[in-house]
TIVO-2410 file (N, C-alpha, C; in nm, 3 decimals):
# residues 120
REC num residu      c1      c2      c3 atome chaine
REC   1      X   7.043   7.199  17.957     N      A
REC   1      X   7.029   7.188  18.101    CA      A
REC   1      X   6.945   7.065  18.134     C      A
REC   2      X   7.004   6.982  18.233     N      A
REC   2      X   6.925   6.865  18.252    CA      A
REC   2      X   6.790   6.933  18.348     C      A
REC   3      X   6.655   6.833  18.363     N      A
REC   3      X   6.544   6.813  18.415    CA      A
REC   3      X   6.512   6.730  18.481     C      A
REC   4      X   6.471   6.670  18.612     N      A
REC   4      X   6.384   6.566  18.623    CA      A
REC   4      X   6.279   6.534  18.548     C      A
REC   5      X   6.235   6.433  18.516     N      A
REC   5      X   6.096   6.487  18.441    CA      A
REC   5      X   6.045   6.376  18.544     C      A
REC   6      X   6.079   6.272  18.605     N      A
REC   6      X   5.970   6.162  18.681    CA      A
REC   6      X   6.060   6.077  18.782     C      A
REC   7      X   5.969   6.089  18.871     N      A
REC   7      X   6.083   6.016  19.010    CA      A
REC   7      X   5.919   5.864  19.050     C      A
REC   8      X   5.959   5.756  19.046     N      A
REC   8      X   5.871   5.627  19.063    CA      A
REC   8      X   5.945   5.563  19.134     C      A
REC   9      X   5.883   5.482  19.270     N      A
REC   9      X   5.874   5.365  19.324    CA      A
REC   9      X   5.889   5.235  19.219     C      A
REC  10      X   6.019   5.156  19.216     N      A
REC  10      X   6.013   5.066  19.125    CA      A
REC  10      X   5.874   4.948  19.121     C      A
REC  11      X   5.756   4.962  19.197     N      A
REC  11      X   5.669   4.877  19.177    CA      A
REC  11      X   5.602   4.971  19.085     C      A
REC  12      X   5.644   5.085  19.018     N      A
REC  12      X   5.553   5.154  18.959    CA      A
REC  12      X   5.495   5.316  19.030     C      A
REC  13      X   5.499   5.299  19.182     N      A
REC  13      X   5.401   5.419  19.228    CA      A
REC  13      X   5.453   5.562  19.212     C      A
REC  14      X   5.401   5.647  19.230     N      A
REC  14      X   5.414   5.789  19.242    CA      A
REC  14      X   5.526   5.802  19.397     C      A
REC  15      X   5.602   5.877  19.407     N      A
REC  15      X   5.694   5.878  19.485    CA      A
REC  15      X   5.601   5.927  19.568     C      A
REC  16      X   5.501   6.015  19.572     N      A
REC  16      X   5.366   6.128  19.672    CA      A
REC  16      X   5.355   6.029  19.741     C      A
REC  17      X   5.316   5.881  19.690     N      A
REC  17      X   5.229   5.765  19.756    CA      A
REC  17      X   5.313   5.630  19.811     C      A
REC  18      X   5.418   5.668  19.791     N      A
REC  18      X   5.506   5.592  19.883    CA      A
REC  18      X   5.517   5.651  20.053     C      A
REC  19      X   5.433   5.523  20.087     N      A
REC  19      X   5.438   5.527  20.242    CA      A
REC  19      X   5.554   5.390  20.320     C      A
REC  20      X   5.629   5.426  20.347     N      A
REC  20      X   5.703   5.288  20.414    CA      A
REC  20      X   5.676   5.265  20.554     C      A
REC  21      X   5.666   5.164  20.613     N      A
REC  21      X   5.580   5.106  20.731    CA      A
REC  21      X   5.681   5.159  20.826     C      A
REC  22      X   5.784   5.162  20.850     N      A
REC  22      X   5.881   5.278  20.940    CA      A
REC  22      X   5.951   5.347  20.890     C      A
REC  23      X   5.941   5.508  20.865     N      A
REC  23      X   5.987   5.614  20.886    CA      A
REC  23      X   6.092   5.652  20.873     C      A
REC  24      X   6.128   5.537  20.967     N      A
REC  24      X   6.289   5.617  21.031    CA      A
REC  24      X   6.328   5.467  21.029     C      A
REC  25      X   6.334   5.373  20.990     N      A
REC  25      X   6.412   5.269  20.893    CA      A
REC  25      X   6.350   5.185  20.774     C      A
REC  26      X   6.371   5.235  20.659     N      A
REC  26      X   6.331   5.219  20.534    CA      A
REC  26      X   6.417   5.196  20.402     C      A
REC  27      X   6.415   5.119  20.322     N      A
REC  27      X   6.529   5.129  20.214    CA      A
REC  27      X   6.405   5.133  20.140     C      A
REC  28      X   6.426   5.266  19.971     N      A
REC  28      X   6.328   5.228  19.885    CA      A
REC  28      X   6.420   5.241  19.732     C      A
REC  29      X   6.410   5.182  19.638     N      A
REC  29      X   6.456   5.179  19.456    CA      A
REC  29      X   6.354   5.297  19.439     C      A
REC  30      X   6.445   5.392  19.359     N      A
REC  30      X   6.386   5.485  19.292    CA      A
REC  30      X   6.371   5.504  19.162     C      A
REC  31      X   6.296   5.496  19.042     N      A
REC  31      X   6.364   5.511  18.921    CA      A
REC  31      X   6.347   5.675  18.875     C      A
REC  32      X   6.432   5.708  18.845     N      A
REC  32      X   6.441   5.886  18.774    CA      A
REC  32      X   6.416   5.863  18.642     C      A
REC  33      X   6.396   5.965  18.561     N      A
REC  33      X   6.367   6.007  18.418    CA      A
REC  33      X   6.471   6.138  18.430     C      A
REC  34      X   6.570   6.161  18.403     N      A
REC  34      X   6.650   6.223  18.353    CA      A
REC  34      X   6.649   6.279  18.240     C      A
REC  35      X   6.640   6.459  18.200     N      A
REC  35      X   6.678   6.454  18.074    CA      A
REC  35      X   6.717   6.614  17.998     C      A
REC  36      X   6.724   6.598  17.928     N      A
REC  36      X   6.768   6.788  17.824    CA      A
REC  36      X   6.626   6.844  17.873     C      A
REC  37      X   6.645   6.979  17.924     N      A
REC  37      X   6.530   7.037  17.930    CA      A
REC  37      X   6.509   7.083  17.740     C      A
REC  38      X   6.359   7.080  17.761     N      A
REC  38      X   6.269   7.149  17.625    CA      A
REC  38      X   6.297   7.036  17.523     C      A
REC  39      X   6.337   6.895  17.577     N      A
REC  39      X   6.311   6.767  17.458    CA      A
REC  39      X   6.249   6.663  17.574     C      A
REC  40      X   6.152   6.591  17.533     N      A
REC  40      X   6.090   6.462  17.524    CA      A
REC  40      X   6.174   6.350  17.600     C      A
REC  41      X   6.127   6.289  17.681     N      A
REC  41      X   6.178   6.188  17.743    CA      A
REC  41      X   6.318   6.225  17.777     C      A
REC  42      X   6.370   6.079  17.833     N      A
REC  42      X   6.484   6.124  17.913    CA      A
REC  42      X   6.550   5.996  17.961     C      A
REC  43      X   6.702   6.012  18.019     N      A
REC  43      X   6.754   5.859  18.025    CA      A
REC  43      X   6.707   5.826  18.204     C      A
REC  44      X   6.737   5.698  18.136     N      A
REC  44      X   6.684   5.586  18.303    CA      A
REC  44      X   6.814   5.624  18.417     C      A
REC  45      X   6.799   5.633  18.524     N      A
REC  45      X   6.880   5.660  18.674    CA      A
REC  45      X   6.799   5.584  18.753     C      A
REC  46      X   6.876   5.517  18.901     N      A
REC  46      X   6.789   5.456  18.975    CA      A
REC  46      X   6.886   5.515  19.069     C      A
REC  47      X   6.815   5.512  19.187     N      A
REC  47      X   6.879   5.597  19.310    CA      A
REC  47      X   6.769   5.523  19.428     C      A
REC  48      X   6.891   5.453  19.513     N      A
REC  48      X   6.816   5.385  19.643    CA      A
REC  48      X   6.808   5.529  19.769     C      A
REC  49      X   6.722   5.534  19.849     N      A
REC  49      X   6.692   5.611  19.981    CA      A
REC  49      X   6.662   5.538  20.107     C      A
REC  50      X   6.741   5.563  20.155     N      A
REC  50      X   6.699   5.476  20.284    CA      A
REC  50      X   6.786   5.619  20.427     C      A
REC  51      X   6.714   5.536  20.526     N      A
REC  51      X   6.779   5.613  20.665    CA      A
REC  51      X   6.912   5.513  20.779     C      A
REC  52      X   6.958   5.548  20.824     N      A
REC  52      X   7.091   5.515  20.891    CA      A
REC  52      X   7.017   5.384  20.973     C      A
REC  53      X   6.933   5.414  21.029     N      A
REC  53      X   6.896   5.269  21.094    CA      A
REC  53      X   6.858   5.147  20.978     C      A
REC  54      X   6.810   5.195  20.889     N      A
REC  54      X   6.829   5.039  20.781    CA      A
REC  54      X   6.938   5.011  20.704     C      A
REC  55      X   7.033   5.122  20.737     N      A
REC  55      X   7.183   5.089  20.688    CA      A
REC  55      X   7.259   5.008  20.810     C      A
REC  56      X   7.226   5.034  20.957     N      A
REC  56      X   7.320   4.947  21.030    CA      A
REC  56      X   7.231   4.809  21.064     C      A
REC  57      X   7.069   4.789  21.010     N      A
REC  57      X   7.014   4.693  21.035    CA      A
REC  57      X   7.067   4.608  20.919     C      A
REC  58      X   7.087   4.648  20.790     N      A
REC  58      X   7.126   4.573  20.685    CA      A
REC  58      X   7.270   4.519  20.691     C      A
REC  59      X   7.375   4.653  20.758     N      A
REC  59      X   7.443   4.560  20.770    CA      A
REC  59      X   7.482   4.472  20.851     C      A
REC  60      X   7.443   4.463  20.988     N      A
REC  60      X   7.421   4.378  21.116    CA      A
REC  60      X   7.370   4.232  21.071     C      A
REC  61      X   7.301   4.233  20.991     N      A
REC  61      X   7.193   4.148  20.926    CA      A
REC  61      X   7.284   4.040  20.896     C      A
REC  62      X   7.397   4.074  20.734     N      A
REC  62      X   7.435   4.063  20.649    CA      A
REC  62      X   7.596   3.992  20.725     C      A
REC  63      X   7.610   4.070  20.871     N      A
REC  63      X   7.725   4.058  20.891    CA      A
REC  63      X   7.884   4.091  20.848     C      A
REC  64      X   7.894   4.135  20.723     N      A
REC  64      X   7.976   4.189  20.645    CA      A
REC  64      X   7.934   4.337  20.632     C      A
REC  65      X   8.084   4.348  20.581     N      A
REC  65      X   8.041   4.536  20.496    CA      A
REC  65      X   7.951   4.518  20.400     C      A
REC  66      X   7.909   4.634  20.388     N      A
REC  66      X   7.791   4.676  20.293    CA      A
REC  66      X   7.833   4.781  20.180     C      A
REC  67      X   7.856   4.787  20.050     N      A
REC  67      X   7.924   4.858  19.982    CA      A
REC  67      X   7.799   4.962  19.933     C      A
REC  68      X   7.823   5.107  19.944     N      A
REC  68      X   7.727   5.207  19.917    CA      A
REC  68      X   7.765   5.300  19.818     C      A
REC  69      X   7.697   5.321  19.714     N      A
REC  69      X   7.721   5.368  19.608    CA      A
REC  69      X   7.537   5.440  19.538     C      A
REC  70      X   7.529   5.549  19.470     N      A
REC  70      X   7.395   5.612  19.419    CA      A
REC  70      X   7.284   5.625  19.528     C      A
REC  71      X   7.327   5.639  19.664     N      A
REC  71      X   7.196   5.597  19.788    CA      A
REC  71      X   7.228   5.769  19.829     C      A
REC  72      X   7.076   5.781  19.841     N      A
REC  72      X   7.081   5.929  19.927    CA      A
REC  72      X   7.037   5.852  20.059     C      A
REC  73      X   7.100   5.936  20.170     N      A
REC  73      X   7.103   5.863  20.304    CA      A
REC  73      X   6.970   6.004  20.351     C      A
REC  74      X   6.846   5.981  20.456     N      A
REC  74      X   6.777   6.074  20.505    CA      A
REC  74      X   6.773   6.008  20.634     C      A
REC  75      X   6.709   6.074  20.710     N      A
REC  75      X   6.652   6.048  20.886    CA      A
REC  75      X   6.502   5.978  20.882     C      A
REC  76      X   6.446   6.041  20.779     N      A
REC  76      X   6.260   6.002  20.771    CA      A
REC  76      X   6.216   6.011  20.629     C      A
REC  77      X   6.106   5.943  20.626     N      A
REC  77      X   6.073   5.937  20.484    CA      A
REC  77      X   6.001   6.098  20.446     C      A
REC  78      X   6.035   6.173  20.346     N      A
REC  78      X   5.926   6.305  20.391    CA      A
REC  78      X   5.959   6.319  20.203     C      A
REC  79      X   5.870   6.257  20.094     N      A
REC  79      X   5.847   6.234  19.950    CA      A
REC  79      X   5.899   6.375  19.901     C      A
REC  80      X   5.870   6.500  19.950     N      A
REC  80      X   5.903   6.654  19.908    CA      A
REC  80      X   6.035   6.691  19.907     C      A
REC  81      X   6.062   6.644  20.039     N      A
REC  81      X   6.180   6.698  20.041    CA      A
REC  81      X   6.318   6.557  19.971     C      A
REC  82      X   6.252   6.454  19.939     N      A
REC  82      X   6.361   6.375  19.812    CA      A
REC  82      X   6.329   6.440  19.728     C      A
REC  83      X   6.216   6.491  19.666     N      A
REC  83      X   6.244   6.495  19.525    CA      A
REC  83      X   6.296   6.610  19.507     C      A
REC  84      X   6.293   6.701  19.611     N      A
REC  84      X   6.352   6.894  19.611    CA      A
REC  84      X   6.485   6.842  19.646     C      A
REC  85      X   6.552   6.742  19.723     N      A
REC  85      X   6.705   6.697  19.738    CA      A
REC  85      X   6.747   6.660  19.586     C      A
REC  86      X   6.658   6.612  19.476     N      A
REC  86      X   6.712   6.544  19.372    CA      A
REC  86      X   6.715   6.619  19.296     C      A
REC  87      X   6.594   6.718  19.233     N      A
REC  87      X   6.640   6.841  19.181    CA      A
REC  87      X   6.705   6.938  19.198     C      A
REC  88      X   6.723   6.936  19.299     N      A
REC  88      X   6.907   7.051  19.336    CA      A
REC  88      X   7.014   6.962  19.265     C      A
REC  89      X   6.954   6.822  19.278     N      A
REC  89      X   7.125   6.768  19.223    CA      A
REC  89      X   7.107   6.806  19.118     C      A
REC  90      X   7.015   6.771  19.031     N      A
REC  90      X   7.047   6.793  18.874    CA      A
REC  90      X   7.055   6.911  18.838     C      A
REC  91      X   6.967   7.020  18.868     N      A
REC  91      X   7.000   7.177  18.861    CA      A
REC  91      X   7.164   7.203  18.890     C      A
REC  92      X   7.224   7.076  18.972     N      A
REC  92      X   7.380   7.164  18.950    CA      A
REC  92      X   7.448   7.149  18.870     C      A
REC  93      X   7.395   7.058  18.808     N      A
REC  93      X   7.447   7.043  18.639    CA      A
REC  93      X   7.417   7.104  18.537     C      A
REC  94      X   7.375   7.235  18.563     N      A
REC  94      X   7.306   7.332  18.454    CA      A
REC  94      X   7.456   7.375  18.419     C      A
REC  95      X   7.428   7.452  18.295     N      A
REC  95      X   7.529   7.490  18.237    CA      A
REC  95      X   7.596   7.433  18.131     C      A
REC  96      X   7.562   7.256  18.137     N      A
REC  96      X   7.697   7.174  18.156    CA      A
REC  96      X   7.604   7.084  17.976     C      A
REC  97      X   7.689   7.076  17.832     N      A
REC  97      X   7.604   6.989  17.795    CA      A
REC  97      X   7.574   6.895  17.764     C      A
REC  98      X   7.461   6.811  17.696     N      A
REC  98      X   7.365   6.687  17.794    CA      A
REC  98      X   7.514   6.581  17.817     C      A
REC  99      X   7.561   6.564  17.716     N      A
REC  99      X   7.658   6.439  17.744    CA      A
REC  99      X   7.730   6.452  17.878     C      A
REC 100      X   7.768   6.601  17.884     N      A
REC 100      X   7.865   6.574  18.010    CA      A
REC 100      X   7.751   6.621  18.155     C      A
REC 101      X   7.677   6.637  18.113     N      A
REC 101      X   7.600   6.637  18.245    CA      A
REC 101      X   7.555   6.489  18.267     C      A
REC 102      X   7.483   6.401  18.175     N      A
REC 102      X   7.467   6.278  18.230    CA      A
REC 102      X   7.547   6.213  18.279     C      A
REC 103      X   7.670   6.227  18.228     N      A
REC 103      X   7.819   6.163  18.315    CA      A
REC 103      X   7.828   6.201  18.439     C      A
REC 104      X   7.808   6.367  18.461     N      A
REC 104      X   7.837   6.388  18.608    CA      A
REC 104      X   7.690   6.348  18.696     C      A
REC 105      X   7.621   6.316  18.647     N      A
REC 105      X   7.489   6.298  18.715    CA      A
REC 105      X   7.500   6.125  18.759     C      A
REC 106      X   7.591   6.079  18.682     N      A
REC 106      X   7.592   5.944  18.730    CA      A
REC 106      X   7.689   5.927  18.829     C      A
REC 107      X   7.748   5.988  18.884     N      A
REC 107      X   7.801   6.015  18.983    CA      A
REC 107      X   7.695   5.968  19.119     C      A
REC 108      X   7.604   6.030  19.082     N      A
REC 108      X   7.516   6.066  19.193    CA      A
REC 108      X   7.369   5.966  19.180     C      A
REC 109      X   7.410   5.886  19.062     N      A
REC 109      X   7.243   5.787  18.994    CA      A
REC 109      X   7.304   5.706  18.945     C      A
REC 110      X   7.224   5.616  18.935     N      A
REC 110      X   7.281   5.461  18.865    CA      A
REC 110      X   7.237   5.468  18.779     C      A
REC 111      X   7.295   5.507  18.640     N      A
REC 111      X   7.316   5.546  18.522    CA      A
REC 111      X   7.281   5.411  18.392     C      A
REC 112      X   7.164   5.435  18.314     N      A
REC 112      X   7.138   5.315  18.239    CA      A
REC 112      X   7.257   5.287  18.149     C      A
REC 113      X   7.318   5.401  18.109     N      A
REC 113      X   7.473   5.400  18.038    CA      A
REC 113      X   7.564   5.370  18.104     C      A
REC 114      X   7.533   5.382  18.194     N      A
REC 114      X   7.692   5.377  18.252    CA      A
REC 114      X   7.799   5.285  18.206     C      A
REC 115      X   7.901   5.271  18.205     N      A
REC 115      X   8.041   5.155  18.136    CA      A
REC 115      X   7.974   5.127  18.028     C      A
REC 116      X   7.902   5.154  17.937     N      A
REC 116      X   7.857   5.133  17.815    CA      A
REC 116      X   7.947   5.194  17.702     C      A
REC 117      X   8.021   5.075  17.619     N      A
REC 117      X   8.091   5.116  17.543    CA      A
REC 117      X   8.025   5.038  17.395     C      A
REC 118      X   8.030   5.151  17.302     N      A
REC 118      X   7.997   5.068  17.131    CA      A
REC 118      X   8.094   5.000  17.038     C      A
REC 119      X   8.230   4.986  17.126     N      A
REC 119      X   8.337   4.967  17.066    CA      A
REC 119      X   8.261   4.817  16.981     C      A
REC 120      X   8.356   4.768  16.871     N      A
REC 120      X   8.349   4.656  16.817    CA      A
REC 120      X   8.399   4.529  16.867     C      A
***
C-alpha cells in the first residue's frame, strides 16, 4: 500500500509554512515522497497547486493556451486540507502493488519514472 511520507515547497519548506502573498491567486511546486508503506524512503512526485485566478492570470499573461497536467486546482491556500486532498489520492491506491500503484499515481504526480525505459 502506498504512503505519503513528505510533501515540501521546492525551496525546501515544510508545506505547514508555506504562506503565499495571495490566497486566492497562487501557483506553488510541490515535491512528494511517495512510497510502500512499512519500507524506507520513497519515489520523487512533484505536483503544482494553484487557484483558478492564477490559472486565467497565467494564461492572459502568456496569451496562448496553457497546457495542464499533475496540478491540483483549489480556491485558497489552506496547507491541511492539500495534504488530506493528497492522501486520499494515494490511499486510493491501496490494494494495488507498489509497481502498479506508482503508475497509477502518476497519473495524478509528476512521476520521477515516468517514460523511463532500461531498454538497450
Amino acid at each position: 500500500m502506498p504512503v505519503l511520507k513528505s510533501i515540501m515547497t521546492f525551496d525546501g519548506g515544510e508545506i505547514e509554512n508555506y504562506h503565499p502573498e495571495l490566497a486566492h491567486n497562487f501557483h506553488v511546486q510541490l515535491h512528494l515522497s511517495i512510497g510502500p508503506s512499512g519500507q524506507p524512503g520513497g519515489h520523487d512526485y512533484t505536483l503544482g497547486v494553484c487557484t483558478p485566478t492564477w490559472l486565467e492570470h497565467a494564461v492572459s499573461a502568456e496569451g496562448r493556451p496553457m497546457w495542464g497536467r499533475h496540478l491540483l486546482i483549489v480556491n485558497s491556500f489552506d496547507a491541511a486540507w492539500v495534504r488530506q486532498s493528497i492522501e486520499r489520492r494515494v490511499a486510493g491506491c491501496s490494494g494495488l502493488d507498489w509497481p502498479v500503484a506508482a503508475e497509477r499515481l502518476a497519473r495524478y504526480f509528476a512521476w520521477e519514472f515516468e517514460d523511463y525505459s532500461n531498454r538497450a
